[in-house]
C-alpha positions in Angstrom: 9.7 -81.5 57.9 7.5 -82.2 60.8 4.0 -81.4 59.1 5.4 -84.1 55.8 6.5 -86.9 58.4 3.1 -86.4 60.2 0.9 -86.1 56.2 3.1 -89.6 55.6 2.0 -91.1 58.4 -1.6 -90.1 58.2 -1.1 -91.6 54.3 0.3 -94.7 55.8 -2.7 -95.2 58.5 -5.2 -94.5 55.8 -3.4 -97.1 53.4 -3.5 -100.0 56.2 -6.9 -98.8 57.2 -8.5 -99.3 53.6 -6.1 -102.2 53.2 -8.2 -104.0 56.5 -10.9 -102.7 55.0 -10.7 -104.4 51.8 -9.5 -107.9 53.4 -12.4 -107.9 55.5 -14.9 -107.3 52.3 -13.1 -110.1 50.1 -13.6 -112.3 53.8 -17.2 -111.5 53.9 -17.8 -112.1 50.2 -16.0 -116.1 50.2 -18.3 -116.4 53.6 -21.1 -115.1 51.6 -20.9 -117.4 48.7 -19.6 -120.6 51.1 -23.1 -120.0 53.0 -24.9 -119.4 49.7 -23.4 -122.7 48.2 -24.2 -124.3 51.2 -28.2 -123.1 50.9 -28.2 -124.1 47.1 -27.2 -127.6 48.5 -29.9 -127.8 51.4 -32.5 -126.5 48.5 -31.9 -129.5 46.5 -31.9 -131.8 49.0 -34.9 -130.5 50.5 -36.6 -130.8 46.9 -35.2 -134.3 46.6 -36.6 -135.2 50.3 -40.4 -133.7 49.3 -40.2 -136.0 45.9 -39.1 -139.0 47.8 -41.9 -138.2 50.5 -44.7 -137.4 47.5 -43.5 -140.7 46.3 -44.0 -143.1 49.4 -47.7 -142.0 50.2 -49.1 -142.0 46.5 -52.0 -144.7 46.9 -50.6 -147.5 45.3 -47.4 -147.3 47.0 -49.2 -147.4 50.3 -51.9 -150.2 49.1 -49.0 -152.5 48.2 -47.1 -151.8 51.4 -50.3 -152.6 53.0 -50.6 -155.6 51.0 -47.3 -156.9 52.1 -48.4 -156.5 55.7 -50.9 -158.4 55.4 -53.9 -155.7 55.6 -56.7 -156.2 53.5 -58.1 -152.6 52.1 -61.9 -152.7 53.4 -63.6 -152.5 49.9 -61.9 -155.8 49.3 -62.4 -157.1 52.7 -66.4 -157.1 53.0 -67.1 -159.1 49.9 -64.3 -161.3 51.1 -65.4 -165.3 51.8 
């Protein structure tokens, strides 16, 4: 009687043992795809950043800015009167 109470109780440690184990995996995994979610989100928003920045220093975009402020490009400014 003694050895089955002490075999059940082993069964019921090693039950709650791979039942903690298991919670902890299906944790880790929602974690894992919360953080890989979150990465996918800073990836496109990094490649949306780099387009934007590509964008605002393409020479024409800068000449007109400069044009705005007044500056006068220097191939244009010698012949100037």
């Amino acid at each position: 009687m003694r050895a089955a109470l002490r075999m059940g109780l082993l069964y019921l440690l090693a039950l709650l043992f791979l039942f903690a184990l298991g919670h902890r995996n299906q944790v880790e995994k929602a974690r894992l795809e919360r953080v890989k979610a979150h990465l996918e989100a800073l990836s496109l928003k990094e490649e949306a950043l780099l387009k934007e920045g590509w964008e605002a220093v393409r020479p024409h975009r800068v000449l007109d800015w400069a044009e705005k402020g007044g500056l006068i490009p220097m191939s244009q400014g010698r012949w100037a009167p």
